[in-house]
C-alpha positions in Angstrom: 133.9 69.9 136.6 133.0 71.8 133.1 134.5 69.2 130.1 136.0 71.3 127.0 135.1 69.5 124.6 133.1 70.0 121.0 129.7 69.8 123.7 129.5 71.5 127.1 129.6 68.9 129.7 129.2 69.2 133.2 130.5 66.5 135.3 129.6 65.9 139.0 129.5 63.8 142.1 127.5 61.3 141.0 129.2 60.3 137.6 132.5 60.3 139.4 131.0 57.6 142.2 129.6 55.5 139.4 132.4 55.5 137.3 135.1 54.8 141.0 137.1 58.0 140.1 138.4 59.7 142.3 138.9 63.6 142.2 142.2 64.7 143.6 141.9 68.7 144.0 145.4 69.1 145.7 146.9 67.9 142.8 144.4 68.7 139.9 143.9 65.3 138.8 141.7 62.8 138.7 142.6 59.0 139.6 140.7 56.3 137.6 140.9 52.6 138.7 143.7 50.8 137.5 141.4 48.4 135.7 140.1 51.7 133.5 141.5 51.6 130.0 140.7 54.8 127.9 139.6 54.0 124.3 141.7 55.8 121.9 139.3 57.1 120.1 138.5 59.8 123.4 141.2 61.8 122.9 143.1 63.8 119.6 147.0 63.6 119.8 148.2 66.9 118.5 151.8 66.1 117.9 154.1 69.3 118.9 155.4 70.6 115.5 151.5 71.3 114.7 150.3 72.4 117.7 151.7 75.9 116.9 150.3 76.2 113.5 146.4 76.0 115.1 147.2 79.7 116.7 149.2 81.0 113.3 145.9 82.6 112.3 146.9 86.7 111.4 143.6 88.0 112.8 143.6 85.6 115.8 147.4 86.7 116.3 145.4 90.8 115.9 143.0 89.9 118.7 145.6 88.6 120.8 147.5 91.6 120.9 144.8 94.1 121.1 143.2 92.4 124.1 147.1 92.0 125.8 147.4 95.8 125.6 144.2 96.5 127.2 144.6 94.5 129.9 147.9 95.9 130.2 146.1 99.2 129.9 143.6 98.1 132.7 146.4 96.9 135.3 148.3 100.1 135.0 145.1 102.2 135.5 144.4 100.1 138.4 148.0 100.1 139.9 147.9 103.7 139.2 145.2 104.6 140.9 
């Protein structure tokens, strides 16, 4: 499992079996024990209203677009023959 986070983490087998979680692919979760308690400090809450103001960037917004219509560009070419 690849960890987006500010450093590129992998995490594998044997973290999971010394930490007891369990990785549920079916489902895409993972299932810690219940006597796990996150510290709140491991996680950001982005509250809703400001979530859309990260992305309200003009030249992100630019890119965006320009790499929609390509790929748009691309499937038709491909679908086209």
């Amino acid at each position: 499992m690849i960890v987006d986070t500010s450093h590129d983490v992998i995490l594998g087998q044997h973290f999971f079996a010394k930490h007891d979680i369990m990785v549920d692919c079916n489902r895409q979760r993972l299932l810690f024990p219940e006597t796990w308690t996150p510290r709140s400090d491991w996680w950001n809450n982005i509250p809703m209203d400001e979530a859309g103001k990260l992305l309200a960037s003009p030249e992100f917004q630019k890119d965006v677009e320009k790499r929609e219509k390509m790929m748009d560009l691309e499937d038709r070419r491909r679908r086209d023959g």
